[in-house]
N, C-alpha and C positions, 0 to 999 in steps of 0.2 A: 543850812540849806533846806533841811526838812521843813523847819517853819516857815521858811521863806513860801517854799513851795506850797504849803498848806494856808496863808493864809492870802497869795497868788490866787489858789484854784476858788477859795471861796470869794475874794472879789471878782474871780470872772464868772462865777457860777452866780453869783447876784446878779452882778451887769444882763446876764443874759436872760436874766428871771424876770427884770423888770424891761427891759426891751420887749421879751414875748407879751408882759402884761399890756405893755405900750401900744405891738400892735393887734391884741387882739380887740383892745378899747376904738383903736382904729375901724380896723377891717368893722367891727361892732356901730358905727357909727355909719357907715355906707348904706344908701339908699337901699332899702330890700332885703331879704336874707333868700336863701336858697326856696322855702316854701311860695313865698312871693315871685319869684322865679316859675316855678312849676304852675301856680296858678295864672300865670299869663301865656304859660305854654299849653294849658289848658282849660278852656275856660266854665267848662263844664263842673270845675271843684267848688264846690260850696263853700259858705264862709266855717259851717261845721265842719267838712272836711278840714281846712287850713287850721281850723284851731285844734282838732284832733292829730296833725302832721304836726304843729308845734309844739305839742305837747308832749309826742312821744321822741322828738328828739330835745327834746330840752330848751326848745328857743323860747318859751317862755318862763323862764326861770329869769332870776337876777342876771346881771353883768359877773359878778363876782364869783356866784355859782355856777355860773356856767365856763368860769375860769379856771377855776379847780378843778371842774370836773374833765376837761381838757389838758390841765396840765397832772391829773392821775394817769391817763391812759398815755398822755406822751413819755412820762417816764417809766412806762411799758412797753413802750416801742409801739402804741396805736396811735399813729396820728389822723385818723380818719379818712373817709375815701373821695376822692375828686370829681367835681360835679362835671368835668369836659371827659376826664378818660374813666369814669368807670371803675376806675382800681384804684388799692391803696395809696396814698400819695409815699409813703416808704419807698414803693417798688418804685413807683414813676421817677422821684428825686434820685436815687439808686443807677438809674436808667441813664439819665441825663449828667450825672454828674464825673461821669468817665469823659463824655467829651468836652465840659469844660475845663477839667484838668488838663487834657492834650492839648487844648488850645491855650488854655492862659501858662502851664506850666512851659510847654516849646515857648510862647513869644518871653517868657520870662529870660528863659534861659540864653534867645537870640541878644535880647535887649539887655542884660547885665554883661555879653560877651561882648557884647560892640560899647559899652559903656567904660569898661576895663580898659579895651584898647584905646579907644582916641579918647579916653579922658585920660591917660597916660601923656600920649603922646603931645593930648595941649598944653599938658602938665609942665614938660619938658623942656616946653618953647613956648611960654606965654606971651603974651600981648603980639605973637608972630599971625601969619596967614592962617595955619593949620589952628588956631587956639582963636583966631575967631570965627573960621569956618564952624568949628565946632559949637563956640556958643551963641552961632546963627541957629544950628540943626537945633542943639535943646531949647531954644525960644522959639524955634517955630512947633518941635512936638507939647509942649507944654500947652501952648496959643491954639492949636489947631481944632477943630472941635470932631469928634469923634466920627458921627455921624455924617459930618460932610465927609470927611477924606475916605470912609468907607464906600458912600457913593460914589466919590471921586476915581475910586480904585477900581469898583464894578464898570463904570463907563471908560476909561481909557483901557485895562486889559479885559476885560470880557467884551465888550459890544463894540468897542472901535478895534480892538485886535484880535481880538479872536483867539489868545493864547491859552486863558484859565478860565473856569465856570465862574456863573456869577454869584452863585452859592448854593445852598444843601447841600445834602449830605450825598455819598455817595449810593451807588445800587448796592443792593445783597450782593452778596458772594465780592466783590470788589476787591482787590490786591491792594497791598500799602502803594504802589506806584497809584490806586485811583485815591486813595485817602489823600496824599501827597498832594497832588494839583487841587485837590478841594480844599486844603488847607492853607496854599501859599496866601490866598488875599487875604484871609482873615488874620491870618498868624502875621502877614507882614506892617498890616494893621495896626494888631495889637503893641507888636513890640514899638512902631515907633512913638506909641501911645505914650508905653512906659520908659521909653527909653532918655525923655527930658529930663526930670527927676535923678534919675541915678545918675547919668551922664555930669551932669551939674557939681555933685558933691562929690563922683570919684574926679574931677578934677581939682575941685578944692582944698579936699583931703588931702591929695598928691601935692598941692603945692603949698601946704602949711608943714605937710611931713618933712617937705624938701630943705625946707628951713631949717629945719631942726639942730642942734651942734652936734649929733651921731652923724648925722649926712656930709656936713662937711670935713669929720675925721676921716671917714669909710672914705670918702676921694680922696683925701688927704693921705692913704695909706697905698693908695693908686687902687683901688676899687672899681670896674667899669660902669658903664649905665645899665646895664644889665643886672648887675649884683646889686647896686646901690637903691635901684627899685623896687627887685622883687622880693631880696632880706633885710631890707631895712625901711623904706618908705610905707610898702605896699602892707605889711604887719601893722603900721599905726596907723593905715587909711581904713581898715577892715573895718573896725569896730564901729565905728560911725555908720559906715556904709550897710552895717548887719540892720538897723536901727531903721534907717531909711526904708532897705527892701521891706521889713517888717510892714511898716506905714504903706508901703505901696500894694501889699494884700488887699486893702478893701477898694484900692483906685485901681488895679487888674480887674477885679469881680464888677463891679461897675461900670466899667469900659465893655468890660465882656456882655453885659447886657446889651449894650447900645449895639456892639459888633455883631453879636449873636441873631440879635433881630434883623438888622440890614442884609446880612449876610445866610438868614435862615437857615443857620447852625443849630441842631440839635442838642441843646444845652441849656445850663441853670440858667443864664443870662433869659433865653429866648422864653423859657420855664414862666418865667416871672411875670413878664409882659403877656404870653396869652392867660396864664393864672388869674392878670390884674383885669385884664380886657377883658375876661370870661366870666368873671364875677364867679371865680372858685376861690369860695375863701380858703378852708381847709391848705391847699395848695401853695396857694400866695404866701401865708402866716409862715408856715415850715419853711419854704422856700428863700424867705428873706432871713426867719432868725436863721436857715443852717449856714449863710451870706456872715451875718452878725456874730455867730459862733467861731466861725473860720478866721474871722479879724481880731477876734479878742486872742482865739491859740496861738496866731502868728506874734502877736505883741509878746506875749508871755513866752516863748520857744525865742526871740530875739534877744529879751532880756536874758535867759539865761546862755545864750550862744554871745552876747556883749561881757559878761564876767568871766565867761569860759577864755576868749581872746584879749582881754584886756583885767591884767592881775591888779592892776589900779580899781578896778571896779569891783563894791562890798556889796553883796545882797545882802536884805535886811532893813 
């Protein structure tokens, strides 16, 4: 296990090494840098001025040097300060990444509880009404594109009904009852985002498990539907379905961008887009690899939660 895990942490410590390399070459490649920026915001800087500004922050150095010398201070915890807000981008990602957790972590938790049940239940009675109702719902959340049905959601319950805001966040001081209603659209959003995917394979799971020859001894020993699913089907559907969720990290974070913007949620999602639109590099860079970071842990925390539930599976 130890090896496993050590030599785990150094291919995702790679991975993530040459992704920040990836997009710093990017972001590096974008029309302008921040000095060019400032001289169209003022146009009174000389061309000695700009070459003196680049100089003292390093924009004229190499690509490569100017990489290392950014990835010294990142692994110091300085990841430089953000041309829109003024502040450390630390504090600001810091800031924003409570409410993407609220929101991507609740539609998680709505959308694998609704995936449990009627993928059970289509499970149970395939090729019936309920088992294709069902895989109506995961072909349309799969199909649907994110941003329409977010708008779709802002115009029938905010502007045609008048039930829930059309989004931001709420006022200071604000009670969880005003958090709540600012979160129903986006969270309901979310979850039926994710909810094709897992819906999909806990019904699959369930009915390849159902097959199995322990399934039909356990009814064979008069076993009910109840027992037959939850200690004996629902144990060999897990492992699979650990695997999946894992994958479905970086298509939450994703999603949540598109939500987050439509819905002017305060979060990494929304982070990114004005980062991208504002021409803050700094911002952007962190922002996406702590996205790319987040995906790699989830793989790796899956794989070891797949051997932990399933003794058939060797790491190594």
């Amino acid at each position: 296990m130890r090896t496993y895990l050590l030599r785990r942490g150094f291919e995702t410590a790679a991975s993530i090494l040459i992704v920040a390399f990836l997009l710093f070459a990017l972001v590096d490649l974008m029309p302008g840098d921040p000095i060019d920026l400032m001289l169209q915001a003022d146009p009174r800087l000389t061309s000695a001025d700009v070459a003196r500004l680049k100089a003292l922050h390093g924009l004229d150095r190499p690509l490569l040097e100017r990489f290392g010398a950014w990835l010294l201070g990142a692994l110091r915890g300085e990841f430089g300060f953000s041309r829109l807000y003024g502040l450390p981008v630390a504090d600001i990602l810091l800031s924003r990444l409570g409410a993407t957790l609220l929101l991507v972590g609740t539609s998680f938790l709505f959308a694998l509880a609704l995936a449990m049940a009627l993928g059970t239940i289509a499970a149970l009675r395939p090729h019936g009404l309920v088992d294709r109702l069902v895989n109506l719902l995961a072909l349309f959340a799969v199909s649907v594109p994110s941003f329409w049905l977010a708008l779709l959601a802002i115009l029938l319950f905010a502007v045609e009904l008048g039930w829930l805001p059309a989004g931001g966040e709420p006022p200071a001081g604000t009670g969880p009852a005003g958090w709540a209603r600012h979160l129903v659209l986006p969270v309901a959003v979310t979850t039926l985002l994710g909810l094709g995917p897992l819906l999909r394979f806990v019904r699959s799971g369930l009915l390849e498990a159902l097959r199995e020859p322990c399934i039909r001894t356990a009814r064979a020993k008069g076993a009910g539907t109840a027992r037959v699913v939850l200690r004996h089907a629902l144990p060999q559907a897990v492992p699979a379905l650990v695997t999946v969720v894992a994958l479905q990290t970086g298509g939450l974070l994703s999603g949540a961008l598109v939500v987050e913007t439509v819905f002017a949620w305060p979060g990494m999602g929304r982070l990114i887009y004005e980062a991208v639109m504002g021409n803050d590099y700094n911002l952007a860079l962190v922002a996406v690899l702590a996205g790319t970071a987040a995906t790699l842990l989830a793989n790796l925390a899956a794989d070891l939660v797949h051997a932990r539930l399933d003794p058939r599976v060797q790491l190594g």
